[in-house]
C-alpha positions as CSV (number, residue, x, y, z in Angstrom):
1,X,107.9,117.9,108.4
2,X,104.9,117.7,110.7
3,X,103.0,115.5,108.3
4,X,105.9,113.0,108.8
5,X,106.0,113.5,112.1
6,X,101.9,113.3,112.4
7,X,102.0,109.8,110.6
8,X,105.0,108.4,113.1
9,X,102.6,109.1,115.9
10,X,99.9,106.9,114.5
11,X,102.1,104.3,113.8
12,X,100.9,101.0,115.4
13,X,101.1,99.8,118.6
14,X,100.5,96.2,118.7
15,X,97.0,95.7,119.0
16,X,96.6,99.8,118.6
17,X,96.5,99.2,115.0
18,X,92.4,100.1,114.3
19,X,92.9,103.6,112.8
20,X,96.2,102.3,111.6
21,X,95.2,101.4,108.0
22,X,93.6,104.9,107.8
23,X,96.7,106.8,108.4
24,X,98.2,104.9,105.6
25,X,95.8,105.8,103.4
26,X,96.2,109.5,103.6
27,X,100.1,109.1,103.9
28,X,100.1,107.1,100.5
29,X,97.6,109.7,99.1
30,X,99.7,112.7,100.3
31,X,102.7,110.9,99.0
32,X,101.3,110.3,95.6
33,X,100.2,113.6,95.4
34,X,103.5,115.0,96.3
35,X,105.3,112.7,93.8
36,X,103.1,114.5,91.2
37,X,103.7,117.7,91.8
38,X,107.3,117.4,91.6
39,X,107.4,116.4,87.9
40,X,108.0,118.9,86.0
41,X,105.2,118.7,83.8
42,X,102.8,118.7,87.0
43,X,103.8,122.8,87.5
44,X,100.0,123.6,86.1
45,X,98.8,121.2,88.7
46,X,100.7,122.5,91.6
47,X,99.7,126.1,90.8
48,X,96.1,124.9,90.8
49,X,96.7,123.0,94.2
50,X,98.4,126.0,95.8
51,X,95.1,128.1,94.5
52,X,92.9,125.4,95.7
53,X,91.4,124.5,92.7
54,X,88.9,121.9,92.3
55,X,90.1,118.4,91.5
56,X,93.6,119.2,92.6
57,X,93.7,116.9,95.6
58,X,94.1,113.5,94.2
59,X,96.7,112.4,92.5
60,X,96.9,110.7,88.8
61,X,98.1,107.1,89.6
62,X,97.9,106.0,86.1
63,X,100.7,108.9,85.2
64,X,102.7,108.0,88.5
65,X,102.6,104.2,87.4
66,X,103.7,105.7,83.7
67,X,106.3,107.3,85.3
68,X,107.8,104.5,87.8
69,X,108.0,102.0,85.0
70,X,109.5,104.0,82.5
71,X,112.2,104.4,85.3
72,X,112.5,100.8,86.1
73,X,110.4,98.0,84.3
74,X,109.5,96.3,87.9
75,X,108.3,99.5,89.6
76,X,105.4,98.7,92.1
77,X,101.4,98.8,90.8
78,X,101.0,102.0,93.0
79,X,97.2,101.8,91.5
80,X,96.4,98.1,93.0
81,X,98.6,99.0,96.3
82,X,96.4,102.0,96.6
83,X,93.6,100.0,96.2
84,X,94.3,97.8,98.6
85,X,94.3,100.2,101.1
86,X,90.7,101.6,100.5
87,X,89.0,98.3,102.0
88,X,90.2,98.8,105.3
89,X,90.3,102.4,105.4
90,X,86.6,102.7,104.3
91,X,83.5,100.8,106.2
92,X,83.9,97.6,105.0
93,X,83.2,94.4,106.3
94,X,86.9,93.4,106.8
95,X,87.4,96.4,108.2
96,X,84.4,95.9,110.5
97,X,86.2,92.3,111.6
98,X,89.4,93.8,111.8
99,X,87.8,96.8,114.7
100,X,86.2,93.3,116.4
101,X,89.5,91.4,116.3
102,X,91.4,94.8,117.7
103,X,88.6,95.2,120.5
104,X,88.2,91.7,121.5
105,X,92.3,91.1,122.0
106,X,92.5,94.9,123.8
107,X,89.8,92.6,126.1
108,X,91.7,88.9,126.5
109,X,89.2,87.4,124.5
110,X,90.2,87.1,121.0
111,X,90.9,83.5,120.7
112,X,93.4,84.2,117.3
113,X,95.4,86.7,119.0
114,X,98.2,85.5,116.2
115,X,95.3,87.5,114.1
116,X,96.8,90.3,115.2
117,X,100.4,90.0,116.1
118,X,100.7,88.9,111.9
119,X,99.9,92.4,110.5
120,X,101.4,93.9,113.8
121,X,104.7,92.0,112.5
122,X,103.6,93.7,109.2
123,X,103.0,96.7,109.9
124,X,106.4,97.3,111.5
125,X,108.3,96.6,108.1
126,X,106.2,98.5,105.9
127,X,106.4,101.9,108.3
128,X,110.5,101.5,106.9
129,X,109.1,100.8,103.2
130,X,107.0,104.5,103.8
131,X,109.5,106.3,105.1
132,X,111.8,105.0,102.3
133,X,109.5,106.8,99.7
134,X,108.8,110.0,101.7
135,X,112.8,110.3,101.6
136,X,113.4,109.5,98.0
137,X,110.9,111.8,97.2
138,X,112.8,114.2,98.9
139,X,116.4,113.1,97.9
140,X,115.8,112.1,94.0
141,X,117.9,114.4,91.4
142,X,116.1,112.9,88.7
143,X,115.9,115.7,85.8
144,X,112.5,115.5,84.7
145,X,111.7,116.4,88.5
146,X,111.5,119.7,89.8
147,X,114.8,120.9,91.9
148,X,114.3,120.5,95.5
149,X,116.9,122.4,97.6
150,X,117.8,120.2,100.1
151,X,120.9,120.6,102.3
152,X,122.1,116.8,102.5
153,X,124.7,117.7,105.3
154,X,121.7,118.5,107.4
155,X,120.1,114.7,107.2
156,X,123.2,112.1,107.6
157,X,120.8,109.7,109.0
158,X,118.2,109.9,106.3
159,X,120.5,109.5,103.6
160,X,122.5,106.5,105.3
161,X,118.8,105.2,105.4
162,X,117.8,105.8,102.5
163,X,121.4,104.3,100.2
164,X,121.3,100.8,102.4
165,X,117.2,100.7,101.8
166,X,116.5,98.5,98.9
167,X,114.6,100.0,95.8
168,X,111.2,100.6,95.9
């Protein structure tokens, strides 16, 4: 729970939203990883991983992305999403713009302040898209995952959340 609770207090602030895109990252690559290791056929994995073996870290998207779509034919490219996040978690140039933009509006002079309000706006709607996944991680009986023993009575709010949430 304190890695959920760890990502809600980085979650953007308006124009607080520089190391934002970082936190993502490692949300989405814990996630991933976590999604792994509760298939069933991942138990090798997660005995490696709990004996912190080498190369156990990072998830394999191609198998997740196997996975999702053999569950439903639309499920999201979690490899191109994933992707998408490296350019402004890493020092790129649009994340180099990006600190600017951030720094310049914290000062009154970034004359596109709509520059930032936009993924702000953004940002807000994809924290519920996140914790959507975190809790069906959680909350999925599927068979070919491995049993989770979760008291449901415990989380009423999570589970209203999660039934009215569209699918992923």
């Amino acid at each position: 729970m304190s890695f959920s609770l760890s990502f809600y207090g980085a979650t953007p602030r308006h124009t607080q939203t520089d190391a934002y895109d970082s936190v993502r990252r490692a949300f989405i690559e814990t996630w991933h990883l976590a999604f792994e290791l509760r298939m069933s056929d991942s138990s090798g994995k997660a005995a490696k991983w709990l004996a912190r073996g080498k190369e156990t870290w990072s998830a394999d998207i191609k198998k997740l992305e196997r996975y999702s779509k053999s569950r439903e034919k639309d499920a999201a490219a979690l490899g191109r999403y994933y992707g998408e996040l490296s350019e402004m978690a890493h020092p790129t140039l649009s994340a180099a713009e990006n600190s600017v933009s951030l720094m310049a509006t914290r000062h009154g002079v970034n004359i596109e302040a709509d520059s930032i309000e936009r993924p702000a706006s953004a940002f807000e709607k994809e924290l519920l898209e996140l914790l959507y996944r975190f809790l069906w991680l959680i909350l999925d009986h599927e068979k070919s995952f491995i049993q989770l023993y979760v008291d449901e009575t415990k989380i009423p709010h999570a589970l209203e959340f999660a039934n009215k949430h569209p699918h992923m």
